[in-house]
C-alpha positions in Angstrom: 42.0 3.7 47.1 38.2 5.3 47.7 38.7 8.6 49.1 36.5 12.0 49.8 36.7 14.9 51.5 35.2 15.9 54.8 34.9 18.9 56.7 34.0 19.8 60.1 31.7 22.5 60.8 30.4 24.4 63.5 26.9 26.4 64.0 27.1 29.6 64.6 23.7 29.9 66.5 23.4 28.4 69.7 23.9 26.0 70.8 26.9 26.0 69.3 27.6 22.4 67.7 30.6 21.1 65.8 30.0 18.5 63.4 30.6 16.6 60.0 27.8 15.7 57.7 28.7 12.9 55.8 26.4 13.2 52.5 28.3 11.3 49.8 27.0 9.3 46.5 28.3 6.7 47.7 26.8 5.8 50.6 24.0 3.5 49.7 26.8 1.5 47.8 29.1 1.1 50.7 25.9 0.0 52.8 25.3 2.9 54.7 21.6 3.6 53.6 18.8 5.2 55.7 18.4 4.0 59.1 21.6 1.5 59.2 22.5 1.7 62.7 26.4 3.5 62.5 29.1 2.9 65.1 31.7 5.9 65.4 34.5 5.3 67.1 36.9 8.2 68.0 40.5 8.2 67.0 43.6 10.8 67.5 42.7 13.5 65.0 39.9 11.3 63.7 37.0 9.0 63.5 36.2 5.6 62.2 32.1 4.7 60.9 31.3 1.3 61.1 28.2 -0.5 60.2 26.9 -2.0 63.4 25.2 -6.0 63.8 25.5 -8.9 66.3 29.2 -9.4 65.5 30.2 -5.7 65.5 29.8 -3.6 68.9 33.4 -1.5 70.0 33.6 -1.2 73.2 33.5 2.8 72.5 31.9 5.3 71.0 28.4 6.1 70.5 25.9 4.6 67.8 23.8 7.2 65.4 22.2 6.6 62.2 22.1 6.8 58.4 19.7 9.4 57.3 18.1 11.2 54.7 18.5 14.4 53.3 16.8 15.2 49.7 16.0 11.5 49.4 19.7 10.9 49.9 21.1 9.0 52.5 23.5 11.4 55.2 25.4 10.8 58.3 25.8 13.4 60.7 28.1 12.8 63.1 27.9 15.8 66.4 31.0 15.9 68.7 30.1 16.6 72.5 30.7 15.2 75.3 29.9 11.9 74.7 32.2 11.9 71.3 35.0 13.9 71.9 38.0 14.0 69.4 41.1 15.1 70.3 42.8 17.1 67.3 39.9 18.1 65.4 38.2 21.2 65.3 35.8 23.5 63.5 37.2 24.1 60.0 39.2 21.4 59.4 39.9 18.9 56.5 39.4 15.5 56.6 40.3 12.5 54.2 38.1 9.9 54.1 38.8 6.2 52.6 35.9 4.1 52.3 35.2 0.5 51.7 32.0 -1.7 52.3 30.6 -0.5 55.7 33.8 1.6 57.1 34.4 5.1 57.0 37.6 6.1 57.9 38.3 9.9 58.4 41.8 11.3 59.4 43.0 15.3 59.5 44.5 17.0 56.7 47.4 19.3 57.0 46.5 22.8 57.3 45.2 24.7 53.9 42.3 27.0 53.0 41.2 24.4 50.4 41.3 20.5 49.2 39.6 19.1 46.0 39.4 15.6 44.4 41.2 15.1 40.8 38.7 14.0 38.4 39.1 13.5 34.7 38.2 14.4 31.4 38.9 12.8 28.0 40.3 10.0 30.0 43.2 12.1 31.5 43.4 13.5 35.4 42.2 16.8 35.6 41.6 19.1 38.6 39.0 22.1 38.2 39.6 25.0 40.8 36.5 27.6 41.1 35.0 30.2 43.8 35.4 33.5 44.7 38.1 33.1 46.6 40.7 32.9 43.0 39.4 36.3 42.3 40.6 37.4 46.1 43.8 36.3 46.0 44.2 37.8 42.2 43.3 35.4 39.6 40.5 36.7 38.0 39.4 35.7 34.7 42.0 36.1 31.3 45.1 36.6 34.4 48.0 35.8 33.2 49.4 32.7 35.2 53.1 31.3 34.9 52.9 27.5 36.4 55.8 25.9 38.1 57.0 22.8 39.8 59.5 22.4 42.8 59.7 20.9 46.2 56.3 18.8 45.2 54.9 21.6 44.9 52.9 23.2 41.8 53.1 27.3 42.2 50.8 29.3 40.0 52.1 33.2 39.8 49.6 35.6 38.4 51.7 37.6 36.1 52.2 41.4 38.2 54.0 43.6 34.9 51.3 44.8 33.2 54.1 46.6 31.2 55.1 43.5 29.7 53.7 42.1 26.4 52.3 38.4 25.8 55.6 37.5 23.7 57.9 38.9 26.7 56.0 36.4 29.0 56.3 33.4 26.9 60.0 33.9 26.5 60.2 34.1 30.2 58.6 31.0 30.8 60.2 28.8 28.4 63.5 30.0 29.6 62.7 28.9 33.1 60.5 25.5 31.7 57.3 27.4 33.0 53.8 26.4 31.5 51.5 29.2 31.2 47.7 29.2 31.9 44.9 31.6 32.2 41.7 31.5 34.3 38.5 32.0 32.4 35.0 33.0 33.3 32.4 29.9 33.5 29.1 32.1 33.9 29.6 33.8 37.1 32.2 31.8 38.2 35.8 31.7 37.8 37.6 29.0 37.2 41.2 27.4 36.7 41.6 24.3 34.7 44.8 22.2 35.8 45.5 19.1 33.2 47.3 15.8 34.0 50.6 16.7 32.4 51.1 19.5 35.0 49.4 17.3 38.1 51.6 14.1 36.9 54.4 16.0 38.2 53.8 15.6 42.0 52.4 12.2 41.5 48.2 14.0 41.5 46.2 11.4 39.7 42.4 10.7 39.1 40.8 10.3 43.0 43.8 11.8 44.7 42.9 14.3 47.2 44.9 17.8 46.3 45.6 21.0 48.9 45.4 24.7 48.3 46.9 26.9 49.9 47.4 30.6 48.6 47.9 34.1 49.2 47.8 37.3 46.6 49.3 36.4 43.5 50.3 33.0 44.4 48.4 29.6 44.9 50.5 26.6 45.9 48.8 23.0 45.1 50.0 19.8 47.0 49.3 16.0 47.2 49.2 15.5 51.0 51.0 12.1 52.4 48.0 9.6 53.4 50.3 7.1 54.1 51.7 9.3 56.6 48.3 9.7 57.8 47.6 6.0 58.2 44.7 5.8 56.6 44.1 1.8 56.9 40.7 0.8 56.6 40.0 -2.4 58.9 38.6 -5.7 56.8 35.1 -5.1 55.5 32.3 -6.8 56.9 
């Protein structure tokens, strides 16, 4: 399955726009390179992108076209009147599953983040960074116990600063915890997550992973895209 990860925006000048600018590496592959005409058809809490010829006009939605920004091809897709979605708003996630010449995009649940697993050395591997891990607490060398339940993986930054290394480690093995830290990369912080803690809710390379957190604690999650029904019409 060929997924990414979209995300509506809205201007905060006016006028006052929503939108989702599509700029992915893989849009010259798929077909969509600068000035293909684009069909987008709306859809309950999302859209489809279709590459438009003689055999290929729906009966609704509005036609745009494939871009360029930095030499790259992008799609910008504006709702108004004319393309009105019901469901989505400003702010919101979106998976996206491509093949040749669609684009389908569907709302994710609700959470302050979503990344792609990637991999290194061969092995699924999801790299968290921003500012936002030293907001809710996890600033570089933290101390973080890492558990699994509910398919859920729940990262704790360690709170007893009383407690010695050795008094954390026996806690975690007693309740089959791993234990990670963040670390500084430059300026930025970062949290490394490898595939033997991911495998456990079924996160594999190209899965699509959701964060939500709060101070102290940051909860990972695989949504459910079949839930979603993400099914991509035939390719053309």
């Amino acid at each position: 399955m060929n997924l990414a990860i979209l995300r509506i925006n809205k201007t905060k000048k006016p006028p006052c726009r929503t939108k989702v600018n599509v700029r992915q590496p893989w849009l010259a592959d798929m077909g969509f390179v600068c000035d293909a005409p684009v069909w987008a058809t709306p859809q309950q809490n999302g859209f489809t992108l279709t590459l438009q010829d003689e055999r290929n006009t729906p009966e609704h939605g509005k036609l745009i076209h494939v871009g360029l920004e930095n030499t790259k091809p992008s799609l910008i897709l504006n709702f108004a009147n004319n393309f009105y979605v019901d469901g989505l708003s400003g702010g919101d996630f979106l998976a996206a599953k491509y093949d040749y010449g669609v684009i389908q995009a569907q709302k994710l649940p609700q959470a302050q983040a979503y990344y792609l697993v990637s991999s290194r050395e061969y092995e699924a591997f999801l790299q968290m960074c921003g500012g936002w891990l030293n907001d809710a607490g996890f600033v570089p060398d933290t101390v973080t116990t890492v558990s699994v339940a509910d398919n859920c993986i729940t990262l704790s930054a360690w709170q007893d600063a009383t407690a010695s290394y050795g008094d954390i480690v026996k806690f975690a093995r007693k309740r089959k915890y791993q234990i990670i830290q963040p670390k500084r990369n430059q300026h930025i912080t970062v949290v490394d997550i490898p595939e033997y803690i991911l495998c456990r809710v079924g996160l594999g390379k190209g899965d699509i992973c959701g964060v939500r957190y709060e101070l102290g604690i940051i909860t990972l999650f695989k949504p459910d895209l079949q839930q979603l029904e993400l099914a991509v019409p035939e390719a053309l």
